[in-house]
KOLPASE-18920 format. One record per residue: chain; residue number from 1; x, y, z negated of N, C-alpha, C in turn; residue in one letter. Coordinates in pm, whole numbers. Atoms other than C-alpha are relative to their C-alpha. Layout:
# KOLPASE-18920
[node 'A',NUM,[X,Y,Z],[X,Y,Z],[X,Y,Z],'a']
...
# end
This chain:
# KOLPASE-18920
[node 'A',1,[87,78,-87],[11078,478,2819],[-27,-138,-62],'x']
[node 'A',2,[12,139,73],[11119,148,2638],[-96,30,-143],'x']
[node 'A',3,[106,-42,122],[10950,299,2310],[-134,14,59],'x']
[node 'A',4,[125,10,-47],[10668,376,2542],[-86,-77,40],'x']
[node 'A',5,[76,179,-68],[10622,37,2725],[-14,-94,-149],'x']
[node 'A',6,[40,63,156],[10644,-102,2333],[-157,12,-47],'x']
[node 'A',7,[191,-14,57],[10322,82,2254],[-100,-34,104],'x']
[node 'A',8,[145,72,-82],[10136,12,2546],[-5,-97,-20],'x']
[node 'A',9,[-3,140,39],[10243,-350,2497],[-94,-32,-110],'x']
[node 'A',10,[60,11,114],[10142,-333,2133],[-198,79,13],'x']
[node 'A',11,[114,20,-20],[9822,-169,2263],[-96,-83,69],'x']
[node 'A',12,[58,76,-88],[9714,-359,2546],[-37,-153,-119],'x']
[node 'A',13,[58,77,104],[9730,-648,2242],[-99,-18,-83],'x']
[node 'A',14,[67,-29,106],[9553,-482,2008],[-134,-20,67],'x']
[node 'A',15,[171,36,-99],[9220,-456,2287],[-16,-162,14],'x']
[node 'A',16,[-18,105,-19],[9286,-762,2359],[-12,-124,-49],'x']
[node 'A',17,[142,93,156],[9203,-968,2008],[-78,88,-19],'x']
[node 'A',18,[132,-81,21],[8986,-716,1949],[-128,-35,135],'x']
[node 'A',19,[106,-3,-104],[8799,-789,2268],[-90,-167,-50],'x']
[node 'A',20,[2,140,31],[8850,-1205,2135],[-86,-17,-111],'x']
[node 'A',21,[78,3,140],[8764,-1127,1799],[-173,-31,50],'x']
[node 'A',22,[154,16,-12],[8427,-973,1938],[-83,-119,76],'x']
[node 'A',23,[43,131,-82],[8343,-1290,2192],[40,-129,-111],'x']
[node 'A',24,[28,76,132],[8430,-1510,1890],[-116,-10,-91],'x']
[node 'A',25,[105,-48,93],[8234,-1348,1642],[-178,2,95],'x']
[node 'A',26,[157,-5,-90],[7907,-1352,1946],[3,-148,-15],'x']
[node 'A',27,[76,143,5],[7963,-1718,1978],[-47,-68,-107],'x']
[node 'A',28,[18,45,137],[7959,-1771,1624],[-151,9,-78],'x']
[node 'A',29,[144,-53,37],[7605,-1576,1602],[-64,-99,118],'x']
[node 'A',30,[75,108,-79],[7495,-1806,1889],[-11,-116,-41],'x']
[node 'A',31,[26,134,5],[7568,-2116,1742],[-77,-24,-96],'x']
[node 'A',32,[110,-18,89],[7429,-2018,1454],[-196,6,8],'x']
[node 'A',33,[129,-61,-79],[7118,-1889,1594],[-70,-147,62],'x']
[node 'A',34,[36,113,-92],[7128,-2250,1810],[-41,-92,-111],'x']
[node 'A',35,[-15,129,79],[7194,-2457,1486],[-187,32,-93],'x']
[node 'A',36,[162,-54,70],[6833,-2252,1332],[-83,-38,79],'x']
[node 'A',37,[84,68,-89],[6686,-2334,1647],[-30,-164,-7],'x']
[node 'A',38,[-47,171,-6],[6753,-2732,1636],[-79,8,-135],'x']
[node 'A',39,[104,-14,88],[6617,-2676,1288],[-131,-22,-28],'x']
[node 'A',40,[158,-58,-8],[6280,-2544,1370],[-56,-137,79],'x']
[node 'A',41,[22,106,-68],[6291,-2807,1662],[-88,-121,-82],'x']
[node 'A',42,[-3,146,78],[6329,-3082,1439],[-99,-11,-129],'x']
[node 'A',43,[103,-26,97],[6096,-2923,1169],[-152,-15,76],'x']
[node 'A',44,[84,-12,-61],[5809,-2891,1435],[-22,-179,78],'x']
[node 'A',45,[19,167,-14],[5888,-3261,1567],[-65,-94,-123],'x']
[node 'A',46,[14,70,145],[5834,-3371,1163],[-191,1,26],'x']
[node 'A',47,[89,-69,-13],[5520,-3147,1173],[-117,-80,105],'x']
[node 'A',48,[69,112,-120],[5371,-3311,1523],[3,-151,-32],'x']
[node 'A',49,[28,179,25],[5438,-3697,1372],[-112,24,-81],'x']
[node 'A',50,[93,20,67],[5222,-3598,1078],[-134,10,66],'x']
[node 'A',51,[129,10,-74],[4965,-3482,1279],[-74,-63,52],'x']
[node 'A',52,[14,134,-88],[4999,-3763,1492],[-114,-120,-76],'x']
[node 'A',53,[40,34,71],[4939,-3954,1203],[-172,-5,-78],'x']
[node 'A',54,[173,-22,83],[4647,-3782,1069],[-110,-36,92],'x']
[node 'A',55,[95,-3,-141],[4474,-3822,1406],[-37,-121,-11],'x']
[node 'A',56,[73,117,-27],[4493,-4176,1425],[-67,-72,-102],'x']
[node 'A',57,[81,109,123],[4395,-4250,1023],[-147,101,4],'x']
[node 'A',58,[166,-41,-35],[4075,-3989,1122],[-82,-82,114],'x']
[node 'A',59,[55,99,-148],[4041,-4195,1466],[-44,-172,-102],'x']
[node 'A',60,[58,116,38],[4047,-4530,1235],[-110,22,-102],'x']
[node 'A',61,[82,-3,120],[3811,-4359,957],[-157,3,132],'x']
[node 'A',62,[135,35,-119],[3553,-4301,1267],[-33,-59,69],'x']
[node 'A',63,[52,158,15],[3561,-4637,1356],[-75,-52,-82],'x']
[node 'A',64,[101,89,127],[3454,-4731,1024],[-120,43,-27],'x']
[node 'A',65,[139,-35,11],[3197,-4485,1014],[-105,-33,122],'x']
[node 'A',66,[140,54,-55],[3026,-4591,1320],[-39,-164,16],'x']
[node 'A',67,[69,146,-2],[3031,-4951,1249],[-73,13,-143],'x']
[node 'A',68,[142,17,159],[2844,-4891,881],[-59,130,61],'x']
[node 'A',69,[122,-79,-1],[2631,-4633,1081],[-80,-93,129],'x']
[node 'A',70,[77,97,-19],[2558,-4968,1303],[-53,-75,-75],'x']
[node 'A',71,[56,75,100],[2520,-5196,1021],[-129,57,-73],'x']
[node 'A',72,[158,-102,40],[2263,-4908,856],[-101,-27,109],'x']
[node 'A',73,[133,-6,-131],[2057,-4906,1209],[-31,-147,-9],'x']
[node 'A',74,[30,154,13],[2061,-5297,1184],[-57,-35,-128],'x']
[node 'A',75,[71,24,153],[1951,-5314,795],[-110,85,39],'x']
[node 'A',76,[114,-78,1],[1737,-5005,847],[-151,-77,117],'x']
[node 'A',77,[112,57,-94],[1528,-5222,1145],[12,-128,-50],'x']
[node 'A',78,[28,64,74],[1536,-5510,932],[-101,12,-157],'x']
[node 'A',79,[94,-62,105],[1381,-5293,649],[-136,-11,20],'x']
[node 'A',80,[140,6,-52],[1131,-5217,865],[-84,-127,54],'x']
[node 'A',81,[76,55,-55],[1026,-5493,977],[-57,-115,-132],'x']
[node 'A',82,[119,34,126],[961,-5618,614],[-87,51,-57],'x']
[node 'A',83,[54,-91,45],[797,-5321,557],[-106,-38,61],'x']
[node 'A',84,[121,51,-30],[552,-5457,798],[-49,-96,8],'x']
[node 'A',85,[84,118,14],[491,-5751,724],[-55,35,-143],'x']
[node 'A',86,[55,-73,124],[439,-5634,348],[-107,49,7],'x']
[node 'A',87,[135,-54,-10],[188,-5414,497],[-92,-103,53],'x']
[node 'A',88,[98,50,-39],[30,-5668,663],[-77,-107,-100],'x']
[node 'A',89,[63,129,84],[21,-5902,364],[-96,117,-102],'x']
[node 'A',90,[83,-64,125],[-123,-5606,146],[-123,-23,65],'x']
[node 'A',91,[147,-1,-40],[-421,-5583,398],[-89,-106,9],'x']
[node 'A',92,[76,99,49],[-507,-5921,392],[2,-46,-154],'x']
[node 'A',93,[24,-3,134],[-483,-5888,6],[-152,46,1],'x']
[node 'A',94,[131,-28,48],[-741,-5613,1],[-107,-67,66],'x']
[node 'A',95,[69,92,-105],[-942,-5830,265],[-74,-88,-92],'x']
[node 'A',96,[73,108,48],[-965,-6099,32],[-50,62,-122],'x']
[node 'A',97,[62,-34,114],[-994,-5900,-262],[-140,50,10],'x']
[node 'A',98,[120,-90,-2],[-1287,-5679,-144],[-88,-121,73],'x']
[node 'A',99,[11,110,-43],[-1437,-6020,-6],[-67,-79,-145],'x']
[node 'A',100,[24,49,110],[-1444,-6167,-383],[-49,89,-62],'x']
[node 'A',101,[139,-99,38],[-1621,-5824,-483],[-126,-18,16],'x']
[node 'A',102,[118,12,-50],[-1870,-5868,-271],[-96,-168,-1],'x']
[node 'A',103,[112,75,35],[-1948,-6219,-372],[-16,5,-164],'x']
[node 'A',104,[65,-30,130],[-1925,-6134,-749],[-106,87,10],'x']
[node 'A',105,[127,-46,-61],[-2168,-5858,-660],[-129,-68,8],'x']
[node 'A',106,[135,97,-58],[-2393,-6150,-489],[-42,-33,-136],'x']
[node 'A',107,[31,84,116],[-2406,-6307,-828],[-44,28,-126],'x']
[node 'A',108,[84,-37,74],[-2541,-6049,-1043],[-112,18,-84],'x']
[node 'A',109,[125,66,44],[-2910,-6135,-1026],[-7,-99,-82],'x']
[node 'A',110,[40,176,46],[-2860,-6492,-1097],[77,21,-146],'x']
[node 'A',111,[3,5,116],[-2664,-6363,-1419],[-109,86,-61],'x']
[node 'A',112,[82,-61,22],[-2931,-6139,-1496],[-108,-50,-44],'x']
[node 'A',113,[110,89,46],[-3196,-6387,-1472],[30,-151,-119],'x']
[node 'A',114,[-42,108,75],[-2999,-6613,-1695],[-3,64,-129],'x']
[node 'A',115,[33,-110,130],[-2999,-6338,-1959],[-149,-6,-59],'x']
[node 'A',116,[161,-31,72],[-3365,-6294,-1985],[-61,-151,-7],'x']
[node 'A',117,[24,108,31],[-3398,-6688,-1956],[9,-2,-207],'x']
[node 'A',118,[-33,72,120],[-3203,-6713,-2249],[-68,73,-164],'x']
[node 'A',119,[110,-50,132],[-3405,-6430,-2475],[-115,-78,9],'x']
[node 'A',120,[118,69,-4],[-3708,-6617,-2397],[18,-79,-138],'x']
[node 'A',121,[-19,92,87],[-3560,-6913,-2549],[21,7,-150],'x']
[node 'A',122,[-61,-26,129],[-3424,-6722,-2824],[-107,-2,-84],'x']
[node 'A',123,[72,-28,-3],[-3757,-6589,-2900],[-83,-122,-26],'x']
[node 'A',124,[105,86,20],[-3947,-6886,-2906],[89,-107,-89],'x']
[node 'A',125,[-49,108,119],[-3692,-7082,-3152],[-26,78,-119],'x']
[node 'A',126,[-1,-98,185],[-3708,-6741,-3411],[-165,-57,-39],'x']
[node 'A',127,[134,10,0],[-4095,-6782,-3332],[-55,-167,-53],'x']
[node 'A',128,[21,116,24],[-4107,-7192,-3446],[60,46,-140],'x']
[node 'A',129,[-79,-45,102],[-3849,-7070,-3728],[-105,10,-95],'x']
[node 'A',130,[78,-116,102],[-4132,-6834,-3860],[-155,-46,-21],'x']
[node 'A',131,[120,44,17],[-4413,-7052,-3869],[6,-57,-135],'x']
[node 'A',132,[66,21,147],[-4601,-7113,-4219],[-4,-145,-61],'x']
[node 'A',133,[18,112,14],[-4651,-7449,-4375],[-93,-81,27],'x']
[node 'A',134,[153,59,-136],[-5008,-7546,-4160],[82,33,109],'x']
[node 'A',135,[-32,13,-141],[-4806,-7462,-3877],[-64,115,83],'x']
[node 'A',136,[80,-98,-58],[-4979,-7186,-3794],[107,123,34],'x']
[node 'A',137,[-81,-72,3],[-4768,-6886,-3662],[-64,124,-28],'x']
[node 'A',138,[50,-107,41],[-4783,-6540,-3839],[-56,82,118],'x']
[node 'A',139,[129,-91,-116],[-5033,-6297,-3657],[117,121,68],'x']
[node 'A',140,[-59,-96,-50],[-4773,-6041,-3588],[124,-79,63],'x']
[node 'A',141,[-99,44,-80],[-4523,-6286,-3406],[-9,-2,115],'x']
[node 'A',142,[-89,-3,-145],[-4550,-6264,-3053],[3,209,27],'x']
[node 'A',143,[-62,-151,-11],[-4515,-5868,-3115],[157,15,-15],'x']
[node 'A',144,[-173,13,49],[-4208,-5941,-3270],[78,-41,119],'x']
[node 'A',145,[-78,91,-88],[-4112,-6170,-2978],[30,92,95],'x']
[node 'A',146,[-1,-78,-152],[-4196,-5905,-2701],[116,90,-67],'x']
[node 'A',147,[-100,-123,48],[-4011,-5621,-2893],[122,-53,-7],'x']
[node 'A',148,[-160,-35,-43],[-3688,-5796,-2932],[37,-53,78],'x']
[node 'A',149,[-16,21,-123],[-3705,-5945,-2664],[58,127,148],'x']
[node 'A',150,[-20,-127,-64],[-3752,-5592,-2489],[171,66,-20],'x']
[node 'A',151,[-128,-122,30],[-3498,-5429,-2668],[162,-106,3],'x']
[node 'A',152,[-119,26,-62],[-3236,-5699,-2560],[11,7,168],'x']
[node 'A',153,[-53,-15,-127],[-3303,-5671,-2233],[56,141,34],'x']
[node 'A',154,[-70,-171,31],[-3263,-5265,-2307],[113,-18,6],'x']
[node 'A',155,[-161,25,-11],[-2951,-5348,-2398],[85,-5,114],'x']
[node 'A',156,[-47,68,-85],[-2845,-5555,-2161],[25,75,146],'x']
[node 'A',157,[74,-59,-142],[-2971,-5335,-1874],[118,170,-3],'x']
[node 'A',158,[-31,-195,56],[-2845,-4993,-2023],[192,-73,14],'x']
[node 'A',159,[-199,63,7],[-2446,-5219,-2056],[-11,-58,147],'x']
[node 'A',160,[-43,43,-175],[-2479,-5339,-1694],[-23,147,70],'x']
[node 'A',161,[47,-120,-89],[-2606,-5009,-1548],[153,98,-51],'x']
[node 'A',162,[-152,-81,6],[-2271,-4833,-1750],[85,-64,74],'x']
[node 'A',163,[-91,34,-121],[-2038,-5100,-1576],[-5,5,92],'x']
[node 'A',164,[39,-29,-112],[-2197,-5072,-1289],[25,128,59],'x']
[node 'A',165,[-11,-174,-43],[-2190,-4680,-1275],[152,38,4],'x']
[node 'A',166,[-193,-6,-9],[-1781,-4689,-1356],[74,-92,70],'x']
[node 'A',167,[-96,43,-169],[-1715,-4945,-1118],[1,53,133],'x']
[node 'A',168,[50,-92,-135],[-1906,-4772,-868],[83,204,1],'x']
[node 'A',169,[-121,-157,-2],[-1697,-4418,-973],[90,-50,8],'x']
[node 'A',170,[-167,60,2],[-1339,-4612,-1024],[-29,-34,188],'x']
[node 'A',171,[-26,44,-139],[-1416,-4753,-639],[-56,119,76],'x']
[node 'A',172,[35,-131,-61],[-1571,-4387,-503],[121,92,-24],'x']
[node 'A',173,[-103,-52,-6],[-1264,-4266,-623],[78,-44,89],'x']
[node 'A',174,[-103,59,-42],[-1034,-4484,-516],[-70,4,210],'x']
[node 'A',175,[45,-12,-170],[-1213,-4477,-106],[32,118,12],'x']
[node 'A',176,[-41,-162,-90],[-1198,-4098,-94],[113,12,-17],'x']
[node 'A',177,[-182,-1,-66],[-784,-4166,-181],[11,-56,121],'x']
[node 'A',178,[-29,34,-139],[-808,-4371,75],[-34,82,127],'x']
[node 'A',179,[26,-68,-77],[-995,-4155,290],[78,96,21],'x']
[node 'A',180,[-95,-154,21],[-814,-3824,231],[132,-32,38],'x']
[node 'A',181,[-169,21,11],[-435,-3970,224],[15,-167,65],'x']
[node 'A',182,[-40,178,9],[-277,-4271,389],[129,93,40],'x']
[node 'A',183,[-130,-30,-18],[81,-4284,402],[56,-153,11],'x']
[node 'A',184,[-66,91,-70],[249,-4581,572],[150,-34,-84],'x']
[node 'A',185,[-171,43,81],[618,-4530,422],[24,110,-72],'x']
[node 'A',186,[-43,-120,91],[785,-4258,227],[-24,118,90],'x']
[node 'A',187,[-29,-122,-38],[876,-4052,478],[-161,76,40],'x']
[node 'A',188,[139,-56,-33],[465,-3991,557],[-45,63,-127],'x']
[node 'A',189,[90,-46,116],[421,-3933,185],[54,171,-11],'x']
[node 'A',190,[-126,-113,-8],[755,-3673,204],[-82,139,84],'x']
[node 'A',191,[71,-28,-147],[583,-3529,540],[-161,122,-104],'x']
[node 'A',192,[122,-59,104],[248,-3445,274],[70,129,-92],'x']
[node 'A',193,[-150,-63,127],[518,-3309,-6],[38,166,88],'x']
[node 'A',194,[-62,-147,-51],[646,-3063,204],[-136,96,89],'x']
[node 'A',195,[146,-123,-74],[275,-2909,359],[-63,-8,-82],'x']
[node 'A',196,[73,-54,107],[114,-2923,27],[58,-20,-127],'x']
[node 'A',197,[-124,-8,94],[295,-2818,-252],[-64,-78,-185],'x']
[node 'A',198,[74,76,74],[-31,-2934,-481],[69,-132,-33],'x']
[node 'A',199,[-17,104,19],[43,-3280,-430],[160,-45,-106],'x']
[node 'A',200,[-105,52,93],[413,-3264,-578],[-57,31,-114],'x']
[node 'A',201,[76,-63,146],[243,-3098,-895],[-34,-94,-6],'x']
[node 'A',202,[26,128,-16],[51,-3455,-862],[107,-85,-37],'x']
[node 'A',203,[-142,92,-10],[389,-3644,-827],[28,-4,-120],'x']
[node 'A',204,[-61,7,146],[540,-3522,-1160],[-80,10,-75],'x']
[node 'A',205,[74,85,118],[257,-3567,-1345],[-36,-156,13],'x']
[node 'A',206,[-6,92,-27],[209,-3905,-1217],[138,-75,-40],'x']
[node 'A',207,[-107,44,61],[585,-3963,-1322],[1,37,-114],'x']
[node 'A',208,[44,-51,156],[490,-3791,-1663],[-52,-114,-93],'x']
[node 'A',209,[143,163,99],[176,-4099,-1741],[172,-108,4],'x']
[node 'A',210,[-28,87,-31],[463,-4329,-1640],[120,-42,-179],'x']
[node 'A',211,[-74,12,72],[672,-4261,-1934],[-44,2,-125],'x']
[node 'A',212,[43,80,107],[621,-4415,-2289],[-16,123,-84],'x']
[node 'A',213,[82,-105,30],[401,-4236,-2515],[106,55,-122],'x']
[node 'A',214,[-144,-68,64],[761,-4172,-2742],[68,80,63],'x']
[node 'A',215,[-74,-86,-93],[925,-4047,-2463],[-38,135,30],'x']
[node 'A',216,[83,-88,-31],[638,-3848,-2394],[37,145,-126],'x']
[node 'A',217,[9,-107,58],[671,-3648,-2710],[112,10,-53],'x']
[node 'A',218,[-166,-29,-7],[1091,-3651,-2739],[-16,77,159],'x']
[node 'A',219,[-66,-34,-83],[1077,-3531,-2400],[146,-65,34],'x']
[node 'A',220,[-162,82,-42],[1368,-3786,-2345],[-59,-145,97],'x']
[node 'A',221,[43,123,-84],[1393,-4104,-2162],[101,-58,-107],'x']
[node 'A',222,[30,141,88],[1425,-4412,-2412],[59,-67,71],'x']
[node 'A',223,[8,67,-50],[1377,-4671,-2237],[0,19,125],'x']
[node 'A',224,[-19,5,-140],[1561,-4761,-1885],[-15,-109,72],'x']
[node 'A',225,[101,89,-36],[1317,-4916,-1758],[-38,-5,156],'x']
[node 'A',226,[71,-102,-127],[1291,-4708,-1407],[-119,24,43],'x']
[node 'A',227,[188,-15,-20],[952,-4608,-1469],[30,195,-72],'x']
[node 'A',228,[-20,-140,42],[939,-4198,-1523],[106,100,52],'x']
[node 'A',229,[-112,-38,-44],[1179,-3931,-1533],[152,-45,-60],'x']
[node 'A',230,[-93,40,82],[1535,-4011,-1590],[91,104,-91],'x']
[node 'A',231,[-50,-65,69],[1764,-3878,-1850],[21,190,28],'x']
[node 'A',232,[-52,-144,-83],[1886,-3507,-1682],[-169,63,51],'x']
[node 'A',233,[140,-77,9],[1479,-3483,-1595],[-81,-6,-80],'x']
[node 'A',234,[58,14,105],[1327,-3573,-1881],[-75,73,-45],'x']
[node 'A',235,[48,-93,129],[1290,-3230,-2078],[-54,66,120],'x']
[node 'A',236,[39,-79,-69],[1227,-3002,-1783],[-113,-52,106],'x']
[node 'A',237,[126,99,-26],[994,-3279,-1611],[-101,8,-103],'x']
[node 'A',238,[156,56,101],[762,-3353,-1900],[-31,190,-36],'x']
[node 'A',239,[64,-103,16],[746,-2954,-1992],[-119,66,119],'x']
[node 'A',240,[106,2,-88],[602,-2938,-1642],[-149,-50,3],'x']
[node 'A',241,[153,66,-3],[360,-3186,-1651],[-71,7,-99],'x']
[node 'A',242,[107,-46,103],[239,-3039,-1998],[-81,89,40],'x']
[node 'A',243,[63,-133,-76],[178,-2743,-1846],[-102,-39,109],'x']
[node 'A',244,[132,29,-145],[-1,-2867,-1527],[-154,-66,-49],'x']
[node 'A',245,[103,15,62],[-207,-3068,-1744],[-38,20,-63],'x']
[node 'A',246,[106,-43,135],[-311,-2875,-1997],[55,-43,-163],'x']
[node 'A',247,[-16,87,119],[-157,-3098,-2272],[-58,-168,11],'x']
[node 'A',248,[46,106,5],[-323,-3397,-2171],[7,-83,121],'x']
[node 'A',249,[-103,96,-98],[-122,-3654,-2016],[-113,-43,116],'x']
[node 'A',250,[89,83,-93],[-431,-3867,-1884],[-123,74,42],'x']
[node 'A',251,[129,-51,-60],[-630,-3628,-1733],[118,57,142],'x']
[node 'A',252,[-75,7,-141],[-543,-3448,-1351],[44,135,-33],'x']
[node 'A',253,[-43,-118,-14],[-374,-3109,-1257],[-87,114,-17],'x']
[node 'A',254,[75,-93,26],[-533,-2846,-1432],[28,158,37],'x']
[node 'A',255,[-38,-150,-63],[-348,-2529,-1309],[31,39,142],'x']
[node 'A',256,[-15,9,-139],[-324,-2417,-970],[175,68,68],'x']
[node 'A',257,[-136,-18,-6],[22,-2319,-786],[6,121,-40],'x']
[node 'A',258,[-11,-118,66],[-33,-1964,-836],[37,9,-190],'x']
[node 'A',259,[-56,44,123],[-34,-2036,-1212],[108,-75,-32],'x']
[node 'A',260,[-208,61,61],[320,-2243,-1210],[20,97,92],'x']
[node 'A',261,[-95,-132,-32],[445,-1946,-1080],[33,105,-63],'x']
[node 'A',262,[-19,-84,117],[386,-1724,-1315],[56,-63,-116],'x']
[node 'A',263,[-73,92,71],[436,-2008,-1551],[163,-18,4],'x']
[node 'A',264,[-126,80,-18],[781,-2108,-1432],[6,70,167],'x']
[node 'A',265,[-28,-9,-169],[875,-1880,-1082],[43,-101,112],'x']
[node 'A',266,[-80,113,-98],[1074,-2161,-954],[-68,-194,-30],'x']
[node 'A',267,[72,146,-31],[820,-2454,-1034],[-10,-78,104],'x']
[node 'A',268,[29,33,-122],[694,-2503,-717],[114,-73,69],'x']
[node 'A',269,[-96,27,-101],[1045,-2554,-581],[58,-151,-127],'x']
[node 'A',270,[-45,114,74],[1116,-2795,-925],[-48,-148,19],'x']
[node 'A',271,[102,105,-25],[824,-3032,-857],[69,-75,144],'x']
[node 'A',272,[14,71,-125],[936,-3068,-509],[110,-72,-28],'x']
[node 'A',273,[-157,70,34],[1305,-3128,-588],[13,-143,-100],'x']
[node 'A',274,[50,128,84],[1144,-3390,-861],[-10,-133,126],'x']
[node 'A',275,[22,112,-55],[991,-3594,-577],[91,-96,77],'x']
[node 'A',276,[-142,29,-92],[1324,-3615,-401],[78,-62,-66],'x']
[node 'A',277,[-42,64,123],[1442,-3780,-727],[-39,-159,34],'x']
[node 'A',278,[56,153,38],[1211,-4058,-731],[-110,-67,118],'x']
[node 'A',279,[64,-14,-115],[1083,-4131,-362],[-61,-192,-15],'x']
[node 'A',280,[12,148,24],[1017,-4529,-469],[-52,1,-71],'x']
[node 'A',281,[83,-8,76],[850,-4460,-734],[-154,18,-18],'x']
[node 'A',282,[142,-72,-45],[587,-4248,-594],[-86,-109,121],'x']
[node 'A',283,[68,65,-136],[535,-4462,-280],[-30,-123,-95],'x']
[node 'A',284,[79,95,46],[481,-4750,-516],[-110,40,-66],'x']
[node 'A',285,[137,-16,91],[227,-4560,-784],[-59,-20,123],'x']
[node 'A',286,[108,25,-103],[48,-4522,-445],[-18,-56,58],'x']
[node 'A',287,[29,84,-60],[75,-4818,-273],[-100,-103,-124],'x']
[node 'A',288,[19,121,106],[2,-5031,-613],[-134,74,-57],'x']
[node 'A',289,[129,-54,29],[-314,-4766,-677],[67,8,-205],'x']
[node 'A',290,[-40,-12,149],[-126,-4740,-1037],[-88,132,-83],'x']
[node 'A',291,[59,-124,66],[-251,-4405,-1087],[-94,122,63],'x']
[node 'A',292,[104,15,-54],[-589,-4275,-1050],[-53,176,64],'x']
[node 'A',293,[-11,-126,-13],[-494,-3888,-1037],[81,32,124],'x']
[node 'A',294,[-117,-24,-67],[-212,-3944,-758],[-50,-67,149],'x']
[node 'A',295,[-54,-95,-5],[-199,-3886,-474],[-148,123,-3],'x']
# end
């Protein structure tokens, strides 16, 4: 009986750390388990400061962007409002200019009649010149007198009637630009640019004349001068505007868009991407009447 109560003893023990063991060994996976948790915690707290962080240096970067996208609205309506006074001083430019046309104009006659004054005179000093030693003047001198007389006023008449006829085309040109096109600021010229694809074809040859007649045939840009295309457009700019014109810088757009297409598929879209280059450029050739092909 005592050998028997031994082993139960010795069993009832044995369950008994064994039961400890296992509730040991669980808390041991719990604390573990807790100490991974606290971990993550504390990794996800790290995680949420940065964020924090990033929030408020994006919150102070969009501060800054909407006070320099006030300062822009405040320059940009300062722009404008030199922009119109500019315009207003150009119009009383052409005002006065076309003003001093019209009295050079007035004053034509009166040089005209000062011209044929002065053959007269001429005429009647060759005609004293050519008199004999009685004083008598040769029989064929006032033929002489009329004839070159005539044939300077020929002259004279035939060289006023050419300036006359090319001032009167240079200013019939220049009215039907005006007529056809006005453009106020860029974005009206831009506005054109993008509903007729002609006119950029215009543009880069107009930035083509602008560039020096070396440049012209390097296809490079030289001189940075900011007149033309710049370096990176240079070669693929000026091959354009050979093409459009034919070879000849100072004349206008000789091919139509259909032809830069076949020419070059993606012309059309190069020209435009050109004007988007040089939007100051263009609005000056055409404010300043620089060039007589544009727009």
């Amino acid at each position: 009986m005592k050998i028997d109560t031994d082993i139960n003893l010795k069993d009832n023990d044995g369950v008994r750390s064994k039961k400890e063991y296992e509730s040991s060994s669980r808390c041991l996976e719990l604390q573990s388990k807790i100490t991974n948790a606290n971990n993550k915690c504390a990794q996800l707290e790290l995680d949420i400061g940065k964020k924090i962080s990033e929030i408020k240096l994006l919150n102070c970067k969009l501060g800054f962007m909407e006070r320099d996208k006030k300062k822009g609205e405040s320059e940009i309506e300062v722009w404008e409002l030199k922009c119109k006074d500019l315009e207003i001083q150009v119009l009383e430019l052409e005002k006065r200019m076309s003003a001093g046309m019209i009295k050079t104009n007035s004053n034509v006659p009166e040089v005209k009649a000062a011209r044929s004054s002065i053959v007269r005179i001429e005429a009647r000093n060759n005609a004293n010149e050519d008199k004999d030693v009685s004083g008598t003047p040769p029989i064929n001198m006032p033929l002489k007198q009329y004839a070159d007389s005539g044939e300077v006023k020929g002259e004279n008449n035939c060289e006023s009637r050419s300036k006359i006829r090319k001032r009167l085309d240079f200013d019939g040109l220049q009215r039907e630009r005006k007529d056809k096109i006005k453009w106020k600021n860029v974005w009206d010229m831009f506005d054109d640019f993008d509903r007729r694809p002609e006119l950029c074809m215009k543009a880069v040859c107009a930035l083509y004349r602008r560039q020096t007649p070396q440049e012209r045939s390097l296809k490079k840009t030289i001189d940075r001068n900011g007149r033309g295309f710049n370096c990176d457009d240079a070669r693929r700019g000026s091959e354009l505007a050979e093409f459009l014109t034919g070879g000849d810088p100072n004349s206008n757009v000789k091919k139509s868009v259909e032809e830069l297409k076949e020419f070059n598929p993606n012309g059309v879209a190069l020209c435009r991407e050109y004007t988007t280059h040089y939007p100051n450029q263009l609005f000056e050739i055409y404010k300043n009447e620089e060039d007589p092909f544009f727009p």
